[in-house]
Structures are given as structure tokens and as C-alpha cells.
C-alpha positions, 0 to 999 in steps of 0.5 A, spaced: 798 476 700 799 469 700 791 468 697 793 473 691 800 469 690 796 462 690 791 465 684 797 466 680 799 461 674 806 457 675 807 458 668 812 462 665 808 464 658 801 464 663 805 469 668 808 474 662 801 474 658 798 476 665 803 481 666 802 484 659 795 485 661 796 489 667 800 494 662 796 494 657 790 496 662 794 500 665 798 504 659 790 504 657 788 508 664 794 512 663 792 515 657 784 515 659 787 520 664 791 524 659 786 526 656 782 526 660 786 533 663 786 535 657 780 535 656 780 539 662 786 544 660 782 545 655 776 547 658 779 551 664 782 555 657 777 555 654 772 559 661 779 564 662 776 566 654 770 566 655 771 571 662 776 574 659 771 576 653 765 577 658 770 582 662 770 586 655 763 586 654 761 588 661 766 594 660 763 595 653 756 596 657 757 599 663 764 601 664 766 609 663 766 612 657 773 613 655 773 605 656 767 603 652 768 599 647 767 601 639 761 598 637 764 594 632 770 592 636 764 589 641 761 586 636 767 582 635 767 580 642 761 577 640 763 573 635 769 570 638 764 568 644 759 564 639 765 562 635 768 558 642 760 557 642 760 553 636 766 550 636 765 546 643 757 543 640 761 541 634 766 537 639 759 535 643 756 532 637 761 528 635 761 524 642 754 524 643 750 522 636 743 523 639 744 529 642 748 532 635 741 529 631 736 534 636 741 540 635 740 539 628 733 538 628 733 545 632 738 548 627 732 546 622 727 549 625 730 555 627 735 557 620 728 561 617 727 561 609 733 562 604 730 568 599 726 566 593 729 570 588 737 566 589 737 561 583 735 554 585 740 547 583 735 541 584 740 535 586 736 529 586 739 523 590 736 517 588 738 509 591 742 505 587 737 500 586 731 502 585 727 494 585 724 491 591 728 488 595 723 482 595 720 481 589 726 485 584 719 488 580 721 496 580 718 501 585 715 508 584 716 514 588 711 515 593 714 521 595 719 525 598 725 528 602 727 535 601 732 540 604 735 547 602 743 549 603 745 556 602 751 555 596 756 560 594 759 561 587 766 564 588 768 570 584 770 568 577 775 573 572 774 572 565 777 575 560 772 579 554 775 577 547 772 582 543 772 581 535 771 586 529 771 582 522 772 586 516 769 585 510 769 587 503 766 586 496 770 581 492 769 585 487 770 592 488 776 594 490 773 599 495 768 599 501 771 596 507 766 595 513 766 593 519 763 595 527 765 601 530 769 600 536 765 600 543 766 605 547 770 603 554 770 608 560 778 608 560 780 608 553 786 603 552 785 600 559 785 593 561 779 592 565 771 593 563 766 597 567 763 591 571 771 590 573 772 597 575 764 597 579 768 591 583 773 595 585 769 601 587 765 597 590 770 592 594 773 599 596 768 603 599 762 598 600 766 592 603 772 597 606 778 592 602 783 597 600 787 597 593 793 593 597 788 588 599 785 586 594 792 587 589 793 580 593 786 578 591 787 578 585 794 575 584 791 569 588 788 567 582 793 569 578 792 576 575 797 581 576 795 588 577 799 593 581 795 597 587 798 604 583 793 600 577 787 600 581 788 607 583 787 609 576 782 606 575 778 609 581 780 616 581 778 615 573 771 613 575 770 618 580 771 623 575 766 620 571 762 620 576 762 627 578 756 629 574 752 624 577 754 627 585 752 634 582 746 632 579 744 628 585 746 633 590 742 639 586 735 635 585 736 634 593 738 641 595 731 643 591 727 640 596 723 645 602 726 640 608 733 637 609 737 634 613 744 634 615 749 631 619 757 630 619 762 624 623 769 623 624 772 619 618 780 617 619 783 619 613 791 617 611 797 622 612 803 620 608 809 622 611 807 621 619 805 614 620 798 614 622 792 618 620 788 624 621 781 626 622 776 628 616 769 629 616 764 625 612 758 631 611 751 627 609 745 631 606 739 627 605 731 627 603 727 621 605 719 624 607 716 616 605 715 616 612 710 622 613 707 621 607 712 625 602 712 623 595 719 624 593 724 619 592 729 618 598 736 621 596 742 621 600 749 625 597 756 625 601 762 629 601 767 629 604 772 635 608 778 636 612 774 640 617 766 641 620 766 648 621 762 653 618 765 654 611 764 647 609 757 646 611 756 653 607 759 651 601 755 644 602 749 648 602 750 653 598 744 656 594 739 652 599 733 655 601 729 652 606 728 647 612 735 644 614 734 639 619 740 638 624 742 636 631 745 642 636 752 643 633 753 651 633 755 651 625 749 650 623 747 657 627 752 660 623 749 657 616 743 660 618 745 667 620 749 667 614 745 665 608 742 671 604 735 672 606 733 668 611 734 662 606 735 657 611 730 655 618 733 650 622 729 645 626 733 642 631 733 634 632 729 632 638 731 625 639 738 629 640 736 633 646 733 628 649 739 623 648 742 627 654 737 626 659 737 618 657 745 619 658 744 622 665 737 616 667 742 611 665 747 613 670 743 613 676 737 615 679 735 622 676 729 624 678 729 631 673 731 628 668 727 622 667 721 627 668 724 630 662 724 623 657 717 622 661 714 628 657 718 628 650 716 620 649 709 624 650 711 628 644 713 622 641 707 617 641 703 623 638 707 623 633 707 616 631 699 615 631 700 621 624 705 618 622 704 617 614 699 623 614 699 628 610 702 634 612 696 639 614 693 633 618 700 633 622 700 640 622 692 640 625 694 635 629 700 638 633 697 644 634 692 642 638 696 636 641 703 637 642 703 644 642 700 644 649 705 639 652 711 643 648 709 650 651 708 646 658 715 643 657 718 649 655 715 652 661 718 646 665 725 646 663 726 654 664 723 654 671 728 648 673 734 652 670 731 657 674 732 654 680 738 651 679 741 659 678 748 656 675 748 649 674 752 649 681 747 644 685 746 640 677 751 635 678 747 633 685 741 633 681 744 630 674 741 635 672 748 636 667 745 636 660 740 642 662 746 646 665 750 645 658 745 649 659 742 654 657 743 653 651 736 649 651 731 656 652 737 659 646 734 654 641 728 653 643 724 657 638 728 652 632 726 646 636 718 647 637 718 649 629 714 643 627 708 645 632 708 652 629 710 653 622 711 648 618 709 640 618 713 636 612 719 634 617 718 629 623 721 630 631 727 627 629 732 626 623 734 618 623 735 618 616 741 623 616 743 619 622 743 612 618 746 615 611 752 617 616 753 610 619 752 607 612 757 611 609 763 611 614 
């Protein structure tokens, strides 16, 4: 202490300068550890999301049905974990120039190319003084740098002035002439056709409702009430009506179709929530196996999925209606006139049991099920694209000896299962649902015996169905 109280100035200011130091350093320590803690906080709050985040994930994948994640909600989780992602390397490269330069060099490599078809704005960035710094005599270009960035012009409204002049000859009293009106898909109403297609379009494509975009607009100024909108869509769904019937006429002409139905919540004023509609899909798309015809796909809506709704979709078809194993269906078929309707049940419905059954555990049964299908399935990938008589020969002499075989296997384990009583022990629980698989055997094997035009499965009424809800 002596030592240390020796090295110290006798003088007053030296003292005070020393003093003022010492706090300077240590207001400058303190905050350093400031922030430092916050930095920490920070990041302790930042893990307990990410856990809480990958807990929903792993739920989502593993957890019981009833548990599991609706497929968008799980995507949300996911961009809330790149989000945190981004935001902590935006944090990093502003600390660390360097390593900001390497990611943006990975950035650049790794972001692919913009579509040729978007309109290009040349920017040219050229230096101030293009002489030589040395000798002041002007330079040339010897090259250059170029980079591309995706841009966006906002949606702009504009108002269409339609002008008519009169005209009239100054010496005749009679004659006057001027240009007929344009014809407007809401007489008398404000908006054009593009307005109303925006509309549609934000509605049922984007999934905006009227409300939404009412503030949309009144964000730029333009007032229109949601009640408007509504007028606008329900009058151009009325004009679109004939084309939905056309569409669904020329698809219904054509010998195999496939159909599908999901769930589609609909508003029930007066109770406060919604209820349960359906969206029935019919669709046509034969590119794959060598059809000639254009895709087609028609949506209708129902309050139910029974049977009469599926009727009056379907009403005066004749032909194949390629679908999953949902009993309506059955009952289309046995109450169309004259047979009209042969149904081919879908194989990728059959075998999603067995997949489900696999997924939970060991199951020997049910593995050698998916064993013997994807057999099925890799014969139907090296036809693809053939014509219909060339699948046809083809599966008459490949698939439908593993077809009779698996039929023959899957009766012989229902068999020796009786009652489905040893099935849960087994997994055996989608054979068990059960005998339903032997009953609609016929319809599954149809594309072997009778007819070539469809495929095992129908993805596309499965795509359309998750397009349109």
C-alpha cells in the first residue's frame, strides 16, 4: 500500500485527472458488461424459441395424430426458425466484415438465376471522373461488373378516361356521329374487367378476403366498401357460369376421370364459427401415359359428400371414374344407368395404409405389402408415357402375375387373421378395415384386365384438390 500510495501525484489536478480515469475506465467496463449480459439475454431468449419451435416440429413429425401439425402451420414454424436464423447472421456480419464478405459470396452462388422472361432495367454505375488519375488523358472501358436483383413494382390503380367525341357536319343540320360505347361486364359500375379479375383473383387465389383488401385499397386512398366487392364477384361469377359448364361438359366427355373431394370450411353467419363444406374436384390429365387431350380440372362446391352430390357432379357420365375407397362412390356406380360408371380405385390409397402402419413401428406384414406394390410400381414407370395398347400388353404380362399373387397373399393373411383379433399385435390394422380390401378387389386390378388409359394412381385429382382449397 505504501509502494502504490508513493506512486501516486502530490498534486491536486494530477489526483483529479487520475480519478476521472479510473471512472472513465470503469463506466466503460460496466457497460461493456451491460452488454455483454444483454447480449447473452439475448441469446439465452432467442435458443428458448428455437427449442420452443423445434418441440412443435418434432410434434408435428412424430407426435400423435391428433397432435400433429396442420402442414401450413408447420411451415410457419419453419419460417419463423430461418427468420431468427437471418436475423442473427444479419447481427453477425455487421460485427464481422469478413466473414459478412464470405456469406455474401455464398449468397451469390447458391441464389440460382432470375427468369428470362421479367422485364431487365440496365443501371450503369459509372466513377465521377473517368480520367487517369495520373496523366488527366481519358480512360476506356476495358470491362465490366455486373450483378442482377430481383425488383418489384408495387400495384398501382389508375383511373381509365374514356373519351367519345361527337361530330357533326357544319353544314348539314343532321348526321351526328360518334363511337359506340364499349361494352362493361358491370353496366354502370365503377370498375374494369382487370379490377374485377384482381379481385377474383386476391380472393380466391391469394386467399384475401373482401374486408382485407377494402383496407388495401383505402391504403391508397380509394374507398370502396367491402359490400361493393361483393357485387363485383358475385356478377362475375354469374358470367362465368357458362364457362364452368362448358369445361365440366367437355371433361365429362372424356372415357376416364378422376374425382376427389376435401373438407373446405365455410362462414355460418349468426353462430360464430364456421362449418364444414366440401370442395369436389373432377379432373382429366392423360399427358403422362400418352393422352392427347388438354388437362382439364372443374371444382364445385357442396354443403355435404354423400352420395347425391357426387350424382349430380357426375350426372350423365359414362365411363372410368378413378377415385379412392370412399363407400359413395360404390353407390355411383350401382346407381348410374346401365353400368355407365366402372370405378378403379386408386393404389397409392391402398398402399398409404400400409405406409402408416411401417411408420409406427416394426411390421413385418405390412412392409411385405409395400414391398410387393412398389414392384407394381416400378413397372409402371418404365411404360410411362407409352401408348395405351403397349401398357396394356405390358401388364397383362408383368403386373398381373404380381397382382393375382398379391391378391392371393393379402386374402391368406386375412385368413389367418380370422377377426382381425391378433391385427393390432401384428399391425395388421389397415387389412383388418379390413375386408374391405378382398370387396374392392375387382375395381383395383381393372387397369391389368380391362382397360389401359388410366394409371395406378390418381395424383392429379389429389393436386387439383390441394390447389383449389
Amino acid at each position: 500500500m505504501d509502494d502504490i500510495t508513493d506512486q501516486l501525484p502530490t498534486d491536486i489536478d494530477a489526483l483529479q485527472a487520475l480519478v476521472e480515469a479510473a471512472r472513465a475506465e470503469r463506466d466503460a467496463a460496466i457497460a461493456r458488461c451491460d452488454a455483454a449480459i444483454a447480449e447473452r439475454d439475448q441469446a439465452l431468449s432467442q435458443m428458448d424459441r428455437l427449442r420452443h419451435l423445434l418441440r412443435q416440429l418434432q410434434r408435428a413429425q412424430f407426435g400423435r395424430r391428433s397432435e400433429k401439425l396442420d402442414p401450413e402451420q408447420l411451415l410457419l414454424a419453419i419460417e419463423d426458425i430461418e427468420q431468427a436464423l437471418a436475423g442473427d447472421e444479419a447481427a453477425e456480419d455487421k460485427k464481422d466484415p469478413a466473414a459478412a464478405r464470405k456469406r455474401a459470396d455464398k449468397r451469390r452462388a447458391d441464389r440460382g438465376a432470375l427468369p428470362a422472361h421479367l422485364p431487365h432495367i440496365d443501371v450503369t454505375i459509372a466513377p465521377e471522373d473517368t480520367n487517369c488519375p495520373c496523366c488527366r488523358a481519358p480512360m476506356h472501358v476495358i470491362g465490366e461488373e455486373t450483378s442482377k436483383r430481383l425488383d418489384v413494382v408495387p400495384a398501382q390503380f389508375r383511373v381509365i378516361v374514356t373519351h367519345r367525341p361527337k361530330y357533326a357536319c357544319r353544314a348539314c343540320t343532321d348526321g351526328v356521329v360518334q363511337a359506340p360505347a364499349p361494352e362493361r361486364l358491370i353496366k354502370g359500375g365503377l370498375p374494369t374487367e382487370a379490377m374485377v379479375a384482381y379481385v377474383l383473383v386476391a380472393k380466391y387465389a391469394w386467399h384475401l378476403p373482401l374486408y382485407r383488401q377494402t383496407q388495401m385499397l383505402l391504403a391508397q386512398g380509394i374507398d370502396i366498401k367491402r359490400a361493393v366487392l361483393a357485387f363485383w364477384v358475385g356478377y362475375a361469377a354469374a358470367e362465368l357460369a357458362p364457362l364452368w359448364l362448358r369445361l365440366r361438359e367437355i371433361i365429362l366427355t372424356a372415357g376416364k376421370i378422376a374425382v376427389d373431394e376435401t373438407t373446405a370450411p365455410v362462414l355460418d353467419p349468426g353462430r360464430g364459427r364456421t362449418k364444414k363444406g366440401f370442395f369436389w374436384a373432377i379432373a382429366r390429365d392423360d399427358r403422362p401415359w400418352g393422352g392427347t387431350d388438354p388437362p382439364a380440372v372443374a371444382y364445385t362446391y357442396a354443403p355435404g359428400r354423400g352420395a347425391v352430390h357426387a350424382l349430380k357432379l357426375l350426372d350423365g357420365y359414362r365411363g372410368i371414374v378413378q377415385c379412392d375407397g370412399y363407400s359413395v362412390y360404390k353407390t355411383i356406380a350401382e346407381t348410374a344407368p346401365g353400368a355407365a360408371i366402372t370405378l378403379a380405385f386408386c393404389w397409392a390409397h391402398l398402399r398409404r395404409r400400409f405406409f402408416d402402419v411401417v411408420q409406427a413401428g416394426p411390421a413385418p406384414i405390412a412392409s411385405e405389402a409395400l414391398t410387393r406394390i412398389a414392384a407394381l410400381y416400378a413397372i409402371e414407370k418404365t411404360i410411362r408415357g407409352r401408348s395405351a395398347d403397349q401398357r396394356r400388353a405390358v401388364r397383362q404380362e408383368r403386373s398381373k402375375p404380381l397382382v393375382l399373387a398379391l391378391k392371393a397373399w393379402l386374402e391368406q393373411q386375412l385368413t389367418q387373421q380370422g377377426d382381425n383379433r391378433r391385427a393390432h399385435s401384428l399391425r395388421l390394422e389397415p387389412l383388418g378395415r379390413a375386408h374391405a380390401v378382398p370387396r374392392r378387389w375387382p375395381h383395383r386390378t381393372r387397369h391389368q384386365h380391362r382397360r389401359a388409359k388410366h394409371p395406378p394412381s390418381c395424383p392429379q385429382s389429389q393436386k387439383c384438390i390441394v390447389r383449389g382449397a
